[in-house]
C-alpha positions, -999 to 999 in steps of 0.1 A, spaced: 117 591 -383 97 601 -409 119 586 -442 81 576 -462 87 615 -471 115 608 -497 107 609 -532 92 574 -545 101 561 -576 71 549 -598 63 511 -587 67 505 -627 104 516 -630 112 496 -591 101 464 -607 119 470 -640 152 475 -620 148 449 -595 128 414 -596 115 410 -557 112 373 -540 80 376 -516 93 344 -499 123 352 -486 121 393 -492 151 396 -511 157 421 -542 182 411 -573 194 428 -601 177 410 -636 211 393 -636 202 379 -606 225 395 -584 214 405 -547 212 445 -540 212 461 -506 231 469 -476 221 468 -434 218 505 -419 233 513 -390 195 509 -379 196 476 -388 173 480 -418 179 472 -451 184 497 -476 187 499 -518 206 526 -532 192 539 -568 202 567 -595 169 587 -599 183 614 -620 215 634 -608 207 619 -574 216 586 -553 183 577 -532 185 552 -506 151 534 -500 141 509 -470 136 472 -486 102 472 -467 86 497 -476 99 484 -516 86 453 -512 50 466 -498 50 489 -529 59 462 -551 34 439 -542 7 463 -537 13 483 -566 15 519 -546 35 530 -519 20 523 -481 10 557 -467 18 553 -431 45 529 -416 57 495 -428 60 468 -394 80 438 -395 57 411 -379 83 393 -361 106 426 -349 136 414 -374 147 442 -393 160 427 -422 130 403 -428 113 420 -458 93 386 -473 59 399 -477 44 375 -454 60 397 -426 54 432 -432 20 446 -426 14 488 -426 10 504 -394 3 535 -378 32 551 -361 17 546 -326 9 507 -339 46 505 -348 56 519 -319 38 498 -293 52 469 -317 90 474 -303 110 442 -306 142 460 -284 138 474 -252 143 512 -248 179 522 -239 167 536 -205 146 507 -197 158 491 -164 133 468 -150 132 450 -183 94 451 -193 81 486 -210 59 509 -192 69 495 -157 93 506 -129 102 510 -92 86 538 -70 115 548 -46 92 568 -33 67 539 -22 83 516 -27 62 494 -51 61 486 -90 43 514 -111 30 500 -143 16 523 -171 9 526 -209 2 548 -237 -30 546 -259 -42 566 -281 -12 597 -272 -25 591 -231 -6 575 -209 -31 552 -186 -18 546 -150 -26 503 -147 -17 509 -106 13 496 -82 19 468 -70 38 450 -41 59 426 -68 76 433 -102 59 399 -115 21 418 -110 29 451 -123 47 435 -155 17 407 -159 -7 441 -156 11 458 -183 9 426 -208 -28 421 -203 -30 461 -211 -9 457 -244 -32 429 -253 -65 457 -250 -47 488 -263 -25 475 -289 -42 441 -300 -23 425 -326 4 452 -326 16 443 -287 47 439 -282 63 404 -277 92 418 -254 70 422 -223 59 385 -227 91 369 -234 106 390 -205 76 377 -182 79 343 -192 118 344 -191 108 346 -151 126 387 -149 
């Protein structure tokens, strides 16, 4: 999901069109009018003529560029997983694998309800895992969900840092 790729309108002409509130994130017209829409991603998104052509450009990635003065080169991550939080104070650019290991909503196939950890039928015990640096790094089973899941927290905190996701945690401390 790639959509940096899209053609970027000079920063000059983005902050002609639109004035940009770095407190709460939201674009207005200079009539003060709000502008943008939530994807069916759950992203906010402001359409533009560029030419002939309607573009469609994530808020985030808008409001980096309009603070910073160029476009961010890799990802934009909201801080606190909420989509349509675009004040300033909240994005931060990422690396895809950063942004990745930064997921705020389980994955639809996720049934134990902390990443990287499930049930060995075979063994019976609680597998826990994660990927680093495109590896994936086998943390060991154990006899109770509760170990394998507190396992796989203490390995987002040394892998991804800052950039760990708070969905293991809350799940852990929501007693799963």
């Amino acid at each position: 999901m790639h959509h940096h790729t899209l053609i970027e309108m000079p920063v000059e002409e983005m902050r002609q069109r639109w004035a940009y509130d770095p407190a709460t994130g939201v674009f207005t017209r200079p009539d003060g009018v709000r502008v943008g829409y939530v994807d069916n991603h759950g992203y906010v998104r402001i359409a533009a003529r560029v030419g002939d052509r309607t573009l469609k450009f994530r808020a985030h990635r808008m409001a980096f560029a309009y603070m910073a003065g160029v476009w961010p080169k890799g990802e934009i991550d909201h801080i606190d997983g909420n989509r349509r939080n675009n004040s300033f104070a909240n994005l931060r650019e990422a690396t895809v694998s950063q942004n990745r290991a930064h997921l705020t909503v389980p994955k639809r196939n996720n049934t134990s309800g902390v990443t990287g950890v499930h049930f060995h039928n075979g063994k019976g015990k609680w597998r826990a895992e994660i990927t680093a640096n495109k590896r994936t790094v086998y943390l060991g089973e154990f006899a109770s969900f509760a170990d394998a899941a507190k396992a796989r927290v203490r390995a987002e905190a040394r892998y991804h840092g800052e950039f760990a996701s708070p969905l293991n945690e809350a799940a852990i401390n929501c007693g799963l």
